[in-house]
N, C-alpha and C positions, 0 to 999 in steps of 0.2 A: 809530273810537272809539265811534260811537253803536252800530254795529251788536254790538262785545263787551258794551257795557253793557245792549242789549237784552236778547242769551241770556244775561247772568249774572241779569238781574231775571227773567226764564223759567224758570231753572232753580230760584234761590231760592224764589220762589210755587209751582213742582213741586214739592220740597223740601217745604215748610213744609204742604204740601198732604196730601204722603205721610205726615208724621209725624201729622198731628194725626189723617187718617183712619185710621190704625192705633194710635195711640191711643184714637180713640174706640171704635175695635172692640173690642180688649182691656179697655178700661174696663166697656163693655156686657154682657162676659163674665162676668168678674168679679167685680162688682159684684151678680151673683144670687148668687152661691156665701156658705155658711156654712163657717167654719171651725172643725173640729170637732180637740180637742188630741186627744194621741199618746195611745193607751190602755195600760198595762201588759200585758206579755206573760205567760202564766201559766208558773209552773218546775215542769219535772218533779218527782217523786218522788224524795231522794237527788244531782237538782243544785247545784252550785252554782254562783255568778258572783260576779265582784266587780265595782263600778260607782265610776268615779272622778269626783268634784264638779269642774268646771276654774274653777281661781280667773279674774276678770277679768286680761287683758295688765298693766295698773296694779298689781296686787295684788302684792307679794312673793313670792320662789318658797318652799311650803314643803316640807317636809322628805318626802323617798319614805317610803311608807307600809312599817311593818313585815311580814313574809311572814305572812299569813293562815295559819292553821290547818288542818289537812288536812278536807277534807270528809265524811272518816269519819269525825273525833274527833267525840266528843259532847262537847258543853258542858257545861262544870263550871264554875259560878259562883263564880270567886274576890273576889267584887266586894267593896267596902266599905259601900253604900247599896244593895240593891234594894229596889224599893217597888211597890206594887201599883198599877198605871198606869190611872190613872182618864181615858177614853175621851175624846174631841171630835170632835163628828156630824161626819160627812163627808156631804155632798153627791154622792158620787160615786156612780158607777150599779153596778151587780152586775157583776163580771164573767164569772157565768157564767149562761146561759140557761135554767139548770136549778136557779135556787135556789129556795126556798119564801120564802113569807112571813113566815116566824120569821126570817130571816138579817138579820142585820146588817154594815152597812159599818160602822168605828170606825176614827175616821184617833188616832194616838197622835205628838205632839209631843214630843223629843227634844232635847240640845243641840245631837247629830251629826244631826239633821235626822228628815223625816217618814214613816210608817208607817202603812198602812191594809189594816187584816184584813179578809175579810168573814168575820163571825163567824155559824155556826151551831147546829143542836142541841148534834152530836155531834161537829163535827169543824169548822176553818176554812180559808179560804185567802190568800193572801199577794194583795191587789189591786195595791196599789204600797209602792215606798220610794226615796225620796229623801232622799240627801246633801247637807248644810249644807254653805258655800262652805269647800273649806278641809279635808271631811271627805272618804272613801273610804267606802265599804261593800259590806259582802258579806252572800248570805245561805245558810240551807242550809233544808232541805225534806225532812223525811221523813213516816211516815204517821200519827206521831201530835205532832209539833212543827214552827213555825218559829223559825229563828233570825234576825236581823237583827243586825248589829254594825256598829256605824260608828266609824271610827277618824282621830284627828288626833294624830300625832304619839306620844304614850307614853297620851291621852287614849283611852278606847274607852267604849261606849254599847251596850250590846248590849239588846233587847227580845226576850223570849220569847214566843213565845204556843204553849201547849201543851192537849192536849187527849187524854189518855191513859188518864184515871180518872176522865172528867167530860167537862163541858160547858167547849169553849173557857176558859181564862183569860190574859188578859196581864201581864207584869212585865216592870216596865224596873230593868236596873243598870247601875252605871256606876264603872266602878276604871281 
């Protein structure tokens, strides 16, 4: 009897030995590292995608979203409110290595969620967009507009940002 309860207290101090020194390892490691968030991907010319929000497990399930508009239509603002969408600094960094010092990020807050150009002289680019819990969105990209629309249900939110006769400008509607 004394001799099992030896190698069980032997093995358990091995044990308890192995975990903490390989926890201390990985902690050591770790512990330098910064965590740096997920950057936005830039979209071609003419793509599009759609990005879907996942409500939390707890949340009620809501309704599939209605079939998106083909990515050749151009958008025709049938909305009831558009309104000239007046800007909130974004913090976020350029996304591309080649911009000047005129350009601006401008993140633009939405019901269906958030949207951040970087706006230039002549022309802008789509940084990110993010879906409110609950919303879908899609965007489309050509060479002198983007489109962003976010949609919940019969609810849509679309942001333009066009630049085809001027300098960048954004409008947000919503029907």
């Amino acid at each position: 009897m004394r001799r099992g309860l030896v190698h069980v207290l032997a093995w358990l101090f091995a044990t308890g030995a192995a975990v903490t020194l390989s926890w201390w390892g990985v902690h050591t490691v770790l512990a330098g590292t910064a965590y740096d968030p997920p950057r936005a991907l830039p979209l071609a010319v003419g793509e599009a995608t759609t990005q879907e929000s996942r409500p939390l497990p707890s949340a009620p399930g809501r309704p599939s979203p209605t079939r998106p508009p083909s990515p050749s239509s151009t958008p025709t603002p049938s909305s009831t409110a558009i309104t000239s969408a007046t800007p909130t600094p974004s913090t976020a960094p350029s996304s591309s290595p080649s911009s000047t010092a005129s350009d601006k990020v401008r993140g633009y807050d939405t019901d269906g969620g958030r949207v951040v150009f970087e706006l230039g002289r002549t022309s802008a680019s789509l940084v990110s967009a993010t879906p409110g819990p609950g919303w879908s969105m899609q965007t489309w990209k050509t060479e002198t507009w983007i489109r962003v629309e976010f949609t919940s249900g019969a609810d849509r939110v679309s942001v333009f940002c066009t630049w085809h006769d001027g300098p960048p400008r954004v409008e947000i509607g919503t029907y």
